[in-house]
C-alpha positions in Angstrom: 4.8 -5.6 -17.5 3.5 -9.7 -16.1 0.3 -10.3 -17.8 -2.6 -10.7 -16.1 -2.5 -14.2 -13.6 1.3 -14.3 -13.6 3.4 -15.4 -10.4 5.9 -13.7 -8.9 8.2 -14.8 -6.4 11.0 -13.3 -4.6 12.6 -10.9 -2.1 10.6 -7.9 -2.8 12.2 -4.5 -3.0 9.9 -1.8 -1.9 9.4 1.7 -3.8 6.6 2.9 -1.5 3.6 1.8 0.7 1.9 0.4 -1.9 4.5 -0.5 -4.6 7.1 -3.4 -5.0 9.5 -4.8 -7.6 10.1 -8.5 -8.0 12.8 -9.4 -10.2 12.9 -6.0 -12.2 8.7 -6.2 -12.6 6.8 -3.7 -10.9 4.0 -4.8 -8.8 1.1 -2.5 -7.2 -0.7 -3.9 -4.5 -4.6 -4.3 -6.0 -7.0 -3.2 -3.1 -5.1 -0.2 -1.0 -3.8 3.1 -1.8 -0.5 4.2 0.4 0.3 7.7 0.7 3.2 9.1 -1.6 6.5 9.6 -0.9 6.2 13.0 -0.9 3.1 13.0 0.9 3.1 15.2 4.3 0.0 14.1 6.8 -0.4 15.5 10.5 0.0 14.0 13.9 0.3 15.4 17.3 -0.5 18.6 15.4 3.0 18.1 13.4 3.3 17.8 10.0 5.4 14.1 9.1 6.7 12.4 6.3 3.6 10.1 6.1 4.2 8.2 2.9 7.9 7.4 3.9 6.5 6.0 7.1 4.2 3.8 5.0 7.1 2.4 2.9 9.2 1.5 6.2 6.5 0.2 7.7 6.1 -2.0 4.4 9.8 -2.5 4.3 9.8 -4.0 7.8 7.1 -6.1 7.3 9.0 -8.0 4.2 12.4 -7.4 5.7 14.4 -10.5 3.8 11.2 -12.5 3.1 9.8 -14.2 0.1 7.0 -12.9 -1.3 4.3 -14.3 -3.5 2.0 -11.9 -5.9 -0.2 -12.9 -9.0 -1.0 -10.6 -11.3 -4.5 -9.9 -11.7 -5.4 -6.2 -13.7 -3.4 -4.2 -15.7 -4.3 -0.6 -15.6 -2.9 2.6 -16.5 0.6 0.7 -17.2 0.8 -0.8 -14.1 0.6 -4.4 -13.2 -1.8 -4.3 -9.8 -1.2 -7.6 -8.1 -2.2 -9.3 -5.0 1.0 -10.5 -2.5 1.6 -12.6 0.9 4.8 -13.0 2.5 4.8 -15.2 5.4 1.5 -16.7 4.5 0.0 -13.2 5.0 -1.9 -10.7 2.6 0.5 -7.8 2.2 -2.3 -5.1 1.3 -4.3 -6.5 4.6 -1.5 -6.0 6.4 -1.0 -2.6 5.5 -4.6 -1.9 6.4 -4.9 -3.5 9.3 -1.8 -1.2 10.6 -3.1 1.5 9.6 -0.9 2.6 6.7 -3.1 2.2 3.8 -6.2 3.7 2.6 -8.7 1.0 1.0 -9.2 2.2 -2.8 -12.8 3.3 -3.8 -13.7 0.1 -5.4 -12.0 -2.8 -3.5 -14.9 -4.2 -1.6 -16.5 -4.2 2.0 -14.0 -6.4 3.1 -11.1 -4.0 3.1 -13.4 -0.7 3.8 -13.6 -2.7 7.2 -9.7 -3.0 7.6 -9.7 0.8 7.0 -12.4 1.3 9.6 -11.1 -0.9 12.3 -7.2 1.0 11.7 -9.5 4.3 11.9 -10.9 3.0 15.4 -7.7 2.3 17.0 -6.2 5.3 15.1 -3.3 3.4 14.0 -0.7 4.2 11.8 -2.1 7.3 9.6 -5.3 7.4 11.7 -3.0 8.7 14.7 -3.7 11.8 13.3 -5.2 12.9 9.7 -4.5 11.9 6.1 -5.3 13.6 2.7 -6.7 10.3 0.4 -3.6 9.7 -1.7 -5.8 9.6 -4.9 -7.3 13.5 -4.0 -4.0 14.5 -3.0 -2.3 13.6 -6.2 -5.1 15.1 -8.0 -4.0 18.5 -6.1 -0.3 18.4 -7.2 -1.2 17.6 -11.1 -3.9 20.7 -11.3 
């Protein structure tokens, strides 16, 4: 695992919404919760793959790009970084589309990301989504 302020750079490869790996180092992006993999959510009253939607949409966005992340927490062996590619925060822009939740603790400024996505009912907000932090919580009881 990078210690804490270490740089990154490279083409990112992306697990999920809310996960990379640069150069074999696995990078979670500090600020945003995605939904899992696994993770069903509902939309037009149908049930969709919501957390594979949230890593394509992630996918897309870094398509063949550099991308920058520092290190800046360690927790729960994870290294929780913050990324741009193309000069843009990656967790903003997964907000601002819709396809993350801001985490409990990350600050007003993303809570108001999450709530302008919300308004426009973009990306997960086109229909409803379980937190991915209660709905883990659900599969490990």
């Amino acid at each position: 695992m990078p210690p804490i302020g270490a740089i990154l750079f490279g083409i990112a490869l992306i697990i999920d919404g809310d996960t990379l790996l640069i150069d074999g180092d696995r990078l979670r992006l500090q600020g945003i919760d995605a939904p899992e993999l696994q993770q069903e959510c509902m939309r037009n009253e149908q049930s969709y793959d919501c957390g594979t939607e949230a890593a394509q949409f992630l996918r897309e966005m870094l398509a063949g790009r550099k991308v920058i992340c520092m290190v800046r927490a360690n927790e729960d062996d994870v290294a929780l970084a913050t990324c741009e590619g193309d000069g843009r925060d990656v967790a903003a822009a997964m907000l601002e589309s819709g396809w993350a939740f801001a985490t409990p603790r990350s600050g007003r400024r993303n809570a108001a990301l999450e709530q302008t996505a919300r308004e426009s009912r973009l990306g997960l907000w086109a229909g409803t989504a379980e937190p991915p932090w209660l709905w883990r919580m659900r599969r490990h009881q």
